[in-house]
PDB file with SEQRES, HELIX, SHEET and CRYST1 records, atoms N, CA, C and O in Angstrom:
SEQRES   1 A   73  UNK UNK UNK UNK UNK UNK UNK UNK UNK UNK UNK UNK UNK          
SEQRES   2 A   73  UNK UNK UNK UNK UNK UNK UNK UNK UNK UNK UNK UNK UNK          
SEQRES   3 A   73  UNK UNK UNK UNK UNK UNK UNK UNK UNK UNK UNK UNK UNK          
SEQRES   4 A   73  UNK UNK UNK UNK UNK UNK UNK UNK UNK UNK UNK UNK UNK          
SEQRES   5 A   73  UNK UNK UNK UNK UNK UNK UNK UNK UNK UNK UNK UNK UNK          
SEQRES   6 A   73  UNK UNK UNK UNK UNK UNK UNK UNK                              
HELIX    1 AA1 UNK A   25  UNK A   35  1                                  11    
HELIX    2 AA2 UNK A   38  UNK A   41  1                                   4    
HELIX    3 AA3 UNK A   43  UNK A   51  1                                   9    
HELIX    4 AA4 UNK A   57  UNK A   64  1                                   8    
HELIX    5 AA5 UNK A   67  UNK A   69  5                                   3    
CRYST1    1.000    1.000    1.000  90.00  90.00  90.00 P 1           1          
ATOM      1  N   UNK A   1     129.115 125.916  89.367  1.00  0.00           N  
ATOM      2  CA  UNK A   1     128.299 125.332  90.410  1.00  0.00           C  
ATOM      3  C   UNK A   1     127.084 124.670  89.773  1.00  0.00           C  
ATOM      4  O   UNK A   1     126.873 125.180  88.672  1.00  0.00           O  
ATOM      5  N   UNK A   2     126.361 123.875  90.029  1.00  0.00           N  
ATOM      6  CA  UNK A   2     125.939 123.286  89.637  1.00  0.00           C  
ATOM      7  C   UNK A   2     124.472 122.893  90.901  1.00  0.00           C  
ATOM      8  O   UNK A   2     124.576 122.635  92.101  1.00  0.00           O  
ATOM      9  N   UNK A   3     123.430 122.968  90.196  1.00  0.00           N  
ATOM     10  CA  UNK A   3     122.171 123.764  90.853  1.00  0.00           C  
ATOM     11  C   UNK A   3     121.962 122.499  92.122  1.00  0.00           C  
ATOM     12  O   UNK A   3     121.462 122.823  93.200  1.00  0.00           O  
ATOM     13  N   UNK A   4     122.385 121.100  91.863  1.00  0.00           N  
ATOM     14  CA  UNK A   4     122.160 120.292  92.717  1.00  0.00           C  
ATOM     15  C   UNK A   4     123.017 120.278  93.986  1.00  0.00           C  
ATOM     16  O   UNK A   4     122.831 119.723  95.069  1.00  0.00           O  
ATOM     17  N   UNK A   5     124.428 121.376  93.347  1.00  0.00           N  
ATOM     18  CA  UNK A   5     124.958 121.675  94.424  1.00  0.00           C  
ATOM     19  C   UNK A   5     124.341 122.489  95.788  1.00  0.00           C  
ATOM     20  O   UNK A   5     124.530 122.247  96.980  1.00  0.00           O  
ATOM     21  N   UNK A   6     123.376 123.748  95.015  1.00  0.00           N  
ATOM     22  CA  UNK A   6     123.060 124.647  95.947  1.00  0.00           C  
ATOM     23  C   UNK A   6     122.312 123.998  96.790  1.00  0.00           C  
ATOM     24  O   UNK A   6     121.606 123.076  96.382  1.00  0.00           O  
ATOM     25  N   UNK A   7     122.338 124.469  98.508  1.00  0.00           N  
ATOM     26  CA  UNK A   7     121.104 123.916  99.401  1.00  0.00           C  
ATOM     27  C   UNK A   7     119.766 124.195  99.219  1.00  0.00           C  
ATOM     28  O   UNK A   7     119.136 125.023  98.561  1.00  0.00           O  
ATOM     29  N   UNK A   8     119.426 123.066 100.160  1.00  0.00           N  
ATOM     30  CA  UNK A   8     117.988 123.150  99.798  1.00  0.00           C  
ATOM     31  C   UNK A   8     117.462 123.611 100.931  1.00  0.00           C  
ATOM     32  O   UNK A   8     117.414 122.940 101.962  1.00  0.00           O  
ATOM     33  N   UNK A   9     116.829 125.344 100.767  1.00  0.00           N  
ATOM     34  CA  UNK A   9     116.570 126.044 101.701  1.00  0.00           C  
ATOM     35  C   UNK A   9     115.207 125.741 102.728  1.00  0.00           C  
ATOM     36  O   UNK A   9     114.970 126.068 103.891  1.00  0.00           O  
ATOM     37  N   UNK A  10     114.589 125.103 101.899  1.00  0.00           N  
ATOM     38  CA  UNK A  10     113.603 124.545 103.219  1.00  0.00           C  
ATOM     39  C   UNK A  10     114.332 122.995 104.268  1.00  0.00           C  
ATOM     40  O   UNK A  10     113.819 122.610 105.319  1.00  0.00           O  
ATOM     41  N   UNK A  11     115.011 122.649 103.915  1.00  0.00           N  
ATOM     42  CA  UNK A  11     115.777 121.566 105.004  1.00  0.00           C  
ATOM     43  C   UNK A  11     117.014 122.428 105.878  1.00  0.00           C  
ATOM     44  O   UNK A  11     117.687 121.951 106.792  1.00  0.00           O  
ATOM     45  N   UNK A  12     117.131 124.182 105.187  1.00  0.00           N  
ATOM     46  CA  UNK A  12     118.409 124.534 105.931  1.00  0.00           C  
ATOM     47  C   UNK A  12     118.143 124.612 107.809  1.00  0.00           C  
ATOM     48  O   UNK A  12     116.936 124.713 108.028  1.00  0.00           O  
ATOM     49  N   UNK A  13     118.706 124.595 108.685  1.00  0.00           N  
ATOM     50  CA  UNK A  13     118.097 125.330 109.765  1.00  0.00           C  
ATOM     51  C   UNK A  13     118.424 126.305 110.181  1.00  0.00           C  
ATOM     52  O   UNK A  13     119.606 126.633 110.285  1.00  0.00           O  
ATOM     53  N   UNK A  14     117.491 126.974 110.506  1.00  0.00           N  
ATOM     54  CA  UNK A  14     117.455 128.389 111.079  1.00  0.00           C  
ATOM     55  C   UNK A  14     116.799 129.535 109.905  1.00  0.00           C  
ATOM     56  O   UNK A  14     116.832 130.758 109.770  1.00  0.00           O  
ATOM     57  N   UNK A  15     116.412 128.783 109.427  1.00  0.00           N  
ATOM     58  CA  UNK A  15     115.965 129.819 108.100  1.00  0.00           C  
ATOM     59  C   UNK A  15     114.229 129.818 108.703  1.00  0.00           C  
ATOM     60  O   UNK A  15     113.689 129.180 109.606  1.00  0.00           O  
ATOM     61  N   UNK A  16     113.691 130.883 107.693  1.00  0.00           N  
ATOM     62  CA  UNK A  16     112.035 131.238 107.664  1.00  0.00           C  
ATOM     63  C   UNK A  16     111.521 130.738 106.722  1.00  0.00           C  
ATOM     64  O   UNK A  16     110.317 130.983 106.645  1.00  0.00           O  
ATOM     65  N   UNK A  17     112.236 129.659 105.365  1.00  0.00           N  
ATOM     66  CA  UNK A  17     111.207 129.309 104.260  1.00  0.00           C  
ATOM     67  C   UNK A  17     111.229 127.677 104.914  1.00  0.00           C  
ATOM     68  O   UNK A  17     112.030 126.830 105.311  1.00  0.00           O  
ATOM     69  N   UNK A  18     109.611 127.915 104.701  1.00  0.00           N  
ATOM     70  CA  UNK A  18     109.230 126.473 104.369  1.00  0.00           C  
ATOM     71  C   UNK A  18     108.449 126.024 103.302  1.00  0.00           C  
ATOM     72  O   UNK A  18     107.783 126.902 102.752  1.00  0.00           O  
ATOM     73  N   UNK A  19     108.347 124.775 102.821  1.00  0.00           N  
ATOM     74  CA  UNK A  19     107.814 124.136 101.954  1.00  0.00           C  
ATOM     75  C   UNK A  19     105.544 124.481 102.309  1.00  0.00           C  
ATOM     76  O   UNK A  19     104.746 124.447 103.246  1.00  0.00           O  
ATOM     77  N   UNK A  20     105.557 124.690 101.207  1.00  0.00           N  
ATOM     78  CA  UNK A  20     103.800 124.542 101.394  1.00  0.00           C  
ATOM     79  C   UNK A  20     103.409 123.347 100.763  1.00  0.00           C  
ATOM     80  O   UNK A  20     103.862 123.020  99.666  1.00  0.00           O  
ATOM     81  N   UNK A  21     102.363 122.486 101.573  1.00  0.00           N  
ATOM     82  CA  UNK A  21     101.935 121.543 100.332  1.00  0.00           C  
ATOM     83  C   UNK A  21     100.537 121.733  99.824  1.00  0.00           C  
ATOM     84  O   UNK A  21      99.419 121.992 100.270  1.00  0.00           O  
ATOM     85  N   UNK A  22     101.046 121.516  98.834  1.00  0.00           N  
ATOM     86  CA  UNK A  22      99.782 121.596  97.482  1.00  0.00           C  
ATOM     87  C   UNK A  22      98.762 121.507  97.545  1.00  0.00           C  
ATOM     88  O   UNK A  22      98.435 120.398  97.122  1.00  0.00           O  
ATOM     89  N   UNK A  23      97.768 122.196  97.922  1.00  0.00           N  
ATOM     90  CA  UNK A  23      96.553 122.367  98.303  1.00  0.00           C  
ATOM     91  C   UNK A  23      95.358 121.959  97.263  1.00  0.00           C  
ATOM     92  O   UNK A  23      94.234 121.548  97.552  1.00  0.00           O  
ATOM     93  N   UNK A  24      95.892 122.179  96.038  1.00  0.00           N  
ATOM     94  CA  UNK A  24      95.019 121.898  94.749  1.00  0.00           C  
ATOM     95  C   UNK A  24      95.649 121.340  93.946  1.00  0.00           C  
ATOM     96  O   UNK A  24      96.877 121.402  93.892  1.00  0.00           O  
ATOM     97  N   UNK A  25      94.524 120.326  92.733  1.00  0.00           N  
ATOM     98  CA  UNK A  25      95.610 120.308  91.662  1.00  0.00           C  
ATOM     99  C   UNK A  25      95.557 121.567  90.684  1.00  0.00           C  
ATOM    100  O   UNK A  25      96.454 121.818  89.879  1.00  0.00           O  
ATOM    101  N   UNK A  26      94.932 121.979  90.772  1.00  0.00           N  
ATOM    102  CA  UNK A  26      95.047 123.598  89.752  1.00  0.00           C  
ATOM    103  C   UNK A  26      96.420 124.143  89.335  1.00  0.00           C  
ATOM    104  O   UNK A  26      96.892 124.343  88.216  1.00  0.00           O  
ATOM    105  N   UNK A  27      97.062 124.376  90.911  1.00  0.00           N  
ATOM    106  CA  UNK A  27      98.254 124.513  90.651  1.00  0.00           C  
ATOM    107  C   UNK A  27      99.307 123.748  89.609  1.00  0.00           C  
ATOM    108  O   UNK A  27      99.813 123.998  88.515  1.00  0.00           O  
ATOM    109  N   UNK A  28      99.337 122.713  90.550  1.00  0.00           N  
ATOM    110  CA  UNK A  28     100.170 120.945  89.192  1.00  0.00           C  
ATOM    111  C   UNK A  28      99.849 121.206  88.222  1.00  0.00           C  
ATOM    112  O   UNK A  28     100.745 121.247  87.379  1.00  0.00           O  
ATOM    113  N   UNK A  29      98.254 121.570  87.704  1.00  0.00           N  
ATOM    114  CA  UNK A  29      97.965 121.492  86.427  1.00  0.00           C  
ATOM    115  C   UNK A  29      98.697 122.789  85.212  1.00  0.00           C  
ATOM    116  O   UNK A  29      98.883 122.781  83.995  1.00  0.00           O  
ATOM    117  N   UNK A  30      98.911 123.651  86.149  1.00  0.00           N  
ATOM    118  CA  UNK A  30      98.959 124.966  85.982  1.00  0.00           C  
ATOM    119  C   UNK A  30     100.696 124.779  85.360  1.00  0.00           C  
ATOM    120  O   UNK A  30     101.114 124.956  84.216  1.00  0.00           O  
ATOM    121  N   UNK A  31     101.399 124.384  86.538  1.00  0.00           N  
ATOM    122  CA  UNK A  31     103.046 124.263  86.124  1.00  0.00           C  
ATOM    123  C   UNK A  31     102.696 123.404  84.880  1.00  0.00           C  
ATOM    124  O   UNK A  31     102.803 123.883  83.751  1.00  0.00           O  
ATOM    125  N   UNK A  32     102.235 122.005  85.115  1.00  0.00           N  
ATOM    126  CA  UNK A  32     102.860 121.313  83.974  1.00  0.00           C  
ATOM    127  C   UNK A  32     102.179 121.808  82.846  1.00  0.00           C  
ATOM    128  O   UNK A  32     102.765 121.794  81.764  1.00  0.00           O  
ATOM    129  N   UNK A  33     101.395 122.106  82.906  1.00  0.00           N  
ATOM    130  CA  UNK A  33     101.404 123.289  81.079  1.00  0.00           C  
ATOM    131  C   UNK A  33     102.513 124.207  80.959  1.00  0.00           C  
ATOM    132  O   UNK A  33     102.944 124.299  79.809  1.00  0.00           O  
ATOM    133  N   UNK A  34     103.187 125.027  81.974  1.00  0.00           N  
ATOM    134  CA  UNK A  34     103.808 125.649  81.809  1.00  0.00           C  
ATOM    135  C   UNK A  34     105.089 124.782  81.436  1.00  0.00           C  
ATOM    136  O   UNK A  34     105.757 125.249  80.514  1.00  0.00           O  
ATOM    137  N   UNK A  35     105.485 123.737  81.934  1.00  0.00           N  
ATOM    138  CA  UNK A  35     106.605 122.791  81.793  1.00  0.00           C  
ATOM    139  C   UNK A  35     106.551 122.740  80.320  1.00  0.00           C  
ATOM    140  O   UNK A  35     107.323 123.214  79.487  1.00  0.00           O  
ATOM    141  N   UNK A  36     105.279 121.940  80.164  1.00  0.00           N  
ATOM    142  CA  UNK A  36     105.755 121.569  78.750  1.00  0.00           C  
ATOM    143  C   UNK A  36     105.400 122.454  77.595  1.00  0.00           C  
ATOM    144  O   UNK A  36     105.189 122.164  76.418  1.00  0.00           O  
ATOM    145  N   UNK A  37     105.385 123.546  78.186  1.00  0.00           N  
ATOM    146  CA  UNK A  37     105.423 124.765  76.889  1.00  0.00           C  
ATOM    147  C   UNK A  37     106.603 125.157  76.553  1.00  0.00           C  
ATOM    148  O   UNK A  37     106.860 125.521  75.405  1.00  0.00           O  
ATOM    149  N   UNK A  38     107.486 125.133  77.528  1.00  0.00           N  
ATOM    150  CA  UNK A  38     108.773 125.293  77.279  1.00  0.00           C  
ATOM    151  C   UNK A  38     109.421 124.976  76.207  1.00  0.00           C  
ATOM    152  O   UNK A  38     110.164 125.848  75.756  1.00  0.00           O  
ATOM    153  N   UNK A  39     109.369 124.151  75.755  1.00  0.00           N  
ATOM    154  CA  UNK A  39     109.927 123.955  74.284  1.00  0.00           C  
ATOM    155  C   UNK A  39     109.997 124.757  72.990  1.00  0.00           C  
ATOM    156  O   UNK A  39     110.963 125.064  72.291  1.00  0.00           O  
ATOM    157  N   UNK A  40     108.314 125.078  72.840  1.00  0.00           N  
ATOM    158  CA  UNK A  40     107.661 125.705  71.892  1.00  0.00           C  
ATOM    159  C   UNK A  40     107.581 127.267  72.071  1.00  0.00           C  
ATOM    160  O   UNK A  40     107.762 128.110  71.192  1.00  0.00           O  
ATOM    161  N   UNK A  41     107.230 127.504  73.580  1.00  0.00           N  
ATOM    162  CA  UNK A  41     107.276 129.031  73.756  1.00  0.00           C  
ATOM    163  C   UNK A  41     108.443 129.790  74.514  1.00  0.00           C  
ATOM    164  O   UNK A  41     108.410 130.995  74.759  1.00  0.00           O  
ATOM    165  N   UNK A  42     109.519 128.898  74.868  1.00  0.00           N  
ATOM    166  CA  UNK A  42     110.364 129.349  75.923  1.00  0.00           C  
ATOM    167  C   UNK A  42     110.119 129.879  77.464  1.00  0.00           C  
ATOM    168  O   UNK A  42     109.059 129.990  78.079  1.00  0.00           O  
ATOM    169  N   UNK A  43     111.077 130.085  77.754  1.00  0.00           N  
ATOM    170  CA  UNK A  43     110.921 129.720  79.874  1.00  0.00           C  
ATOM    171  C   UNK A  43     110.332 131.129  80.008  1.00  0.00           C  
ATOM    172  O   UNK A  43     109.444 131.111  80.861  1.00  0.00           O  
ATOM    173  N   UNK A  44     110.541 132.567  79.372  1.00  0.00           N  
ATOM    174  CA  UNK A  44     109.973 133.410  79.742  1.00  0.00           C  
ATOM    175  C   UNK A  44     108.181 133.612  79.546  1.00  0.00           C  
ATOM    176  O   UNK A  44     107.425 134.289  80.243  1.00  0.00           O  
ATOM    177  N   UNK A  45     107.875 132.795  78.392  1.00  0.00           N  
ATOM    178  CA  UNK A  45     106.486 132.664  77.753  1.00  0.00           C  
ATOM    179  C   UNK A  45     105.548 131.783  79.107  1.00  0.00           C  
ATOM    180  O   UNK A  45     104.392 131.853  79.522  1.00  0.00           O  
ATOM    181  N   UNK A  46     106.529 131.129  79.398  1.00  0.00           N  
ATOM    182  CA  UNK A  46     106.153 130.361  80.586  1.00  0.00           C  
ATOM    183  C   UNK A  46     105.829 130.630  82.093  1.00  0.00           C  
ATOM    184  O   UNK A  46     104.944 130.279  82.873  1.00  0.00           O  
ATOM    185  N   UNK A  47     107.134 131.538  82.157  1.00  0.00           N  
ATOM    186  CA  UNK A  47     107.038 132.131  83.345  1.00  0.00           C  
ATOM    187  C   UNK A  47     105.857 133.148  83.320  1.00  0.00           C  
ATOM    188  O   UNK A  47     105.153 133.205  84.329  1.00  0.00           O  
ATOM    189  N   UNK A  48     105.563 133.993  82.214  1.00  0.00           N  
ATOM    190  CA  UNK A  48     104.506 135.071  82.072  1.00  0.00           C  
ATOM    191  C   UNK A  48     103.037 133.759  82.185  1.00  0.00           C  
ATOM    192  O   UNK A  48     102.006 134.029  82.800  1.00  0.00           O  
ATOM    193  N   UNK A  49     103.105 133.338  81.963  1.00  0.00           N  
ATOM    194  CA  UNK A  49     101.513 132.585  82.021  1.00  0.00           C  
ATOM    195  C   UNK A  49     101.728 131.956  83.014  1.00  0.00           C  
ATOM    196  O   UNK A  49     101.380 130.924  82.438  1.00  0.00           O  
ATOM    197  N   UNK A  50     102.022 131.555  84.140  1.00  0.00           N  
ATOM    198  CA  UNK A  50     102.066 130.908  85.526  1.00  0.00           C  
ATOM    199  C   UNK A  50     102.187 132.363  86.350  1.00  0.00           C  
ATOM    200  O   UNK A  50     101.971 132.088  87.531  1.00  0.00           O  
ATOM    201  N   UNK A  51     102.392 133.514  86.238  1.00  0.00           N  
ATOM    202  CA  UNK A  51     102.094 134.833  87.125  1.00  0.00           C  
ATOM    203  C   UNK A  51     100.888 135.248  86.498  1.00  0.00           C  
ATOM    204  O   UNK A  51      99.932 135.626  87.174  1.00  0.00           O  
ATOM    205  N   UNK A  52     100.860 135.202  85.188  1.00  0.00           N  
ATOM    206  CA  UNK A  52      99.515 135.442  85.012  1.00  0.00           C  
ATOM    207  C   UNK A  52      98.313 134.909  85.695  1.00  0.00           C  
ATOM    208  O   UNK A  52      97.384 135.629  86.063  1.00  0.00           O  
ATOM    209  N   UNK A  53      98.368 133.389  85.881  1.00  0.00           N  
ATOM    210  CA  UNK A  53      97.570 132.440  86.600  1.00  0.00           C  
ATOM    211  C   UNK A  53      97.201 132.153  87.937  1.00  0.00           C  
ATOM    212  O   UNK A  53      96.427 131.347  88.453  1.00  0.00           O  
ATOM    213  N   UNK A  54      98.329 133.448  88.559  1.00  0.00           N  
ATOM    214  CA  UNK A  54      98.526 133.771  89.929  1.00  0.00           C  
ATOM    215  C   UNK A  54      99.250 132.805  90.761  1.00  0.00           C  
ATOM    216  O   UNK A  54      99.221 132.819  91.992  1.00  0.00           O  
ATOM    217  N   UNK A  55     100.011 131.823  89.922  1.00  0.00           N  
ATOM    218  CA  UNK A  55     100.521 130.667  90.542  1.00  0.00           C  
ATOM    219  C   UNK A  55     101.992 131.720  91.647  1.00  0.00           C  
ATOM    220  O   UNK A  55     102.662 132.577  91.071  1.00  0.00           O  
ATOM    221  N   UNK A  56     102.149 131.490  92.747  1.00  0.00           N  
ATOM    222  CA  UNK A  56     103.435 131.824  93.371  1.00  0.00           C  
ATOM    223  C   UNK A  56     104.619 132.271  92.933  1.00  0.00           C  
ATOM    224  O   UNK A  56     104.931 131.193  92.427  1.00  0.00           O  
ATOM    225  N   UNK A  57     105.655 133.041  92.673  1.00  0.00           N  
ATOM    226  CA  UNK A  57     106.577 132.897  92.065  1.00  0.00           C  
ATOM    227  C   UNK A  57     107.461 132.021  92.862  1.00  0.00           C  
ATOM    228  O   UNK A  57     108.381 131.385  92.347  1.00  0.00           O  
ATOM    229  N   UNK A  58     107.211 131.995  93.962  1.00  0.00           N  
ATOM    230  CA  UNK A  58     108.438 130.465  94.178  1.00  0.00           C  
ATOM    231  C   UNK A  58     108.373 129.807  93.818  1.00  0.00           C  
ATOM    232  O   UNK A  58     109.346 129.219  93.347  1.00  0.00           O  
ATOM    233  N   UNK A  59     106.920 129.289  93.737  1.00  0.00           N  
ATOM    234  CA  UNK A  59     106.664 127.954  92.797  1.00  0.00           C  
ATOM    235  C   UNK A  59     106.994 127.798  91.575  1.00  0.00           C  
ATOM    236  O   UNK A  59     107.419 126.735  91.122  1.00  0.00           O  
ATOM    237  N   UNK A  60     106.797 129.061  90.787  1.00  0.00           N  
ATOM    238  CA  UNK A  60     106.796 128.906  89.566  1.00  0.00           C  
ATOM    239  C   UNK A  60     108.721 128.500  88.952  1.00  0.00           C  
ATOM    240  O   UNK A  60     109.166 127.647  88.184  1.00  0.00           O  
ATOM    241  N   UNK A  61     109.422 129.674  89.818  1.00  0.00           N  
ATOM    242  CA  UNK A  61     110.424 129.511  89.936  1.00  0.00           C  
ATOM    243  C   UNK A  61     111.650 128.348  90.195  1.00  0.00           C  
ATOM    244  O   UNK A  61     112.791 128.219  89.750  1.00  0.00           O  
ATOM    245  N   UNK A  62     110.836 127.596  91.119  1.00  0.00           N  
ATOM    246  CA  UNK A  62     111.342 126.283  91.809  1.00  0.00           C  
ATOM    247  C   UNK A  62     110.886 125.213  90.495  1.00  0.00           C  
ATOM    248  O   UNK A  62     111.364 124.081  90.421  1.00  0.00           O  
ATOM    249  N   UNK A  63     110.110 125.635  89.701  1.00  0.00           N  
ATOM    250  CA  UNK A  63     108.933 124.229  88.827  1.00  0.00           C  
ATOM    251  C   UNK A  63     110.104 124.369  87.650  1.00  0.00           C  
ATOM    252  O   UNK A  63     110.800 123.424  87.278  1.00  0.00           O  
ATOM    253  N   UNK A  64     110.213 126.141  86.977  1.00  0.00           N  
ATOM    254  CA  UNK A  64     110.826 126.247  85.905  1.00  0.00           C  
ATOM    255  C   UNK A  64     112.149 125.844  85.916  1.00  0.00           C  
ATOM    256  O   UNK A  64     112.654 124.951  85.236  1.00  0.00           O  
ATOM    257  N   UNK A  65     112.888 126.849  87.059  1.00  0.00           N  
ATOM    258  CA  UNK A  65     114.578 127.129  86.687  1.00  0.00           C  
ATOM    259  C   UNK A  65     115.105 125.947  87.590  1.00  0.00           C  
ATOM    260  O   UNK A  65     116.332 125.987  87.497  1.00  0.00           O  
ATOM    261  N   UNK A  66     114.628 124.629  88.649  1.00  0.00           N  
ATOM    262  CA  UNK A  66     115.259 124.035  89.398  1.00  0.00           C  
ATOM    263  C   UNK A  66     114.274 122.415  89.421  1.00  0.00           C  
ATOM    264  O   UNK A  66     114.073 121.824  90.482  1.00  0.00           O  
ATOM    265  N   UNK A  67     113.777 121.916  88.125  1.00  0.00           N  
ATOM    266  CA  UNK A  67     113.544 120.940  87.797  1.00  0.00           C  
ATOM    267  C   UNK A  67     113.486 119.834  88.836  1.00  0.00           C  
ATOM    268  O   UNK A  67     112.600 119.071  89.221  1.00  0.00           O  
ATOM    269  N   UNK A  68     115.180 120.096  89.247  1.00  0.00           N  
ATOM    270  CA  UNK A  68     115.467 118.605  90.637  1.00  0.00           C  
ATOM    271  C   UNK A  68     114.490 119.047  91.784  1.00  0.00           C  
ATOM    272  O   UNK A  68     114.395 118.233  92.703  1.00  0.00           O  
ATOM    273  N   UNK A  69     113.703 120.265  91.895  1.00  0.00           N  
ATOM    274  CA  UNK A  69     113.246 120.550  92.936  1.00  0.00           C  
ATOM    275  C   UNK A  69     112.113 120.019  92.866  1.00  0.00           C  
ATOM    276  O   UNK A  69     111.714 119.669  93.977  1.00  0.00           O  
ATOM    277  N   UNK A  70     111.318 119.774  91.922  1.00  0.00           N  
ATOM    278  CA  UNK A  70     110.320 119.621  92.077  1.00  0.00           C  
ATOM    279  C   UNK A  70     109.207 118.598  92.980  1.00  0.00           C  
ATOM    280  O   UNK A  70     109.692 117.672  93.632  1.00  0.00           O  
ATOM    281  N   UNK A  71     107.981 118.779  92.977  1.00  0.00           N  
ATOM    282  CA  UNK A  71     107.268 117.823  93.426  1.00  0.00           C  
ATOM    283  C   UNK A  71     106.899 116.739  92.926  1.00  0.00           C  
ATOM    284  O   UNK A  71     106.641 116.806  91.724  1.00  0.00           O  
ATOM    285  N   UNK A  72     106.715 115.250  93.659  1.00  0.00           N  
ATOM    286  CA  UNK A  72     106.422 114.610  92.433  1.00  0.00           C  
ATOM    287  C   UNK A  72     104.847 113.969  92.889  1.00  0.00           C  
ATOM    288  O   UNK A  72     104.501 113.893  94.068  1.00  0.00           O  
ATOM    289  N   UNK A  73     104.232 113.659  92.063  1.00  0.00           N  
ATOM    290  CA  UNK A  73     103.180 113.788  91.879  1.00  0.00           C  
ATOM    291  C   UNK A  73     101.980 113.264  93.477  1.00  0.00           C  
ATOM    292  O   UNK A  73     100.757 113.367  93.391  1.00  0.00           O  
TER     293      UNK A  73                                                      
END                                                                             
C-alpha cells in the first residue's frame, strides 16, 4: 500500500479529526529543522526534538512519516 493510497482523515466524513491551521510560524520553523535533520540525525533524532519542542505529535507525525501531507507554506 502505498501512503498516497491511505485516506485522508480530515476530508473523511463522519470522523472527529480535523485539520488545525497554523497559528505560528514557530511551529513551520520547528518541523523544517526537524525535516532537514533527517539526513544527518535520522527520523527518530527528529522525532525526539519536535516532542521535545512540544510541537503536536500529529503534526510531527504527519510532517515526518507522510511528507505528501504536508502544509505548504
Amino acid at each position: 500500500m502505498n501512503m498516497n493510497d491511505m485516506p485522508d482523515l480530515a476530508m473523511t466524513p463522519n470522523t472527529t479529526t480535523t485539520r488545525h491551521q497554523r497559528v505560528d510560524g514557530r511551529t513551520s520553523d520547528l518541523v523544517n529543522q526537524a525535516i532537514a535533520s533527517i539526513p544527518t540525525l535520522g527520523l527518530q533524532r527528529a522525532a525526539e526534538f519536535l516532542a521535545t519542542m512540544n510541537v503536536p505529535a500529529e503534526v510531527a507525525v504527519r510532517a515526518l512519516v507522510y511528507p505528501a501531507r504536508r502544509r505548504a507554506h
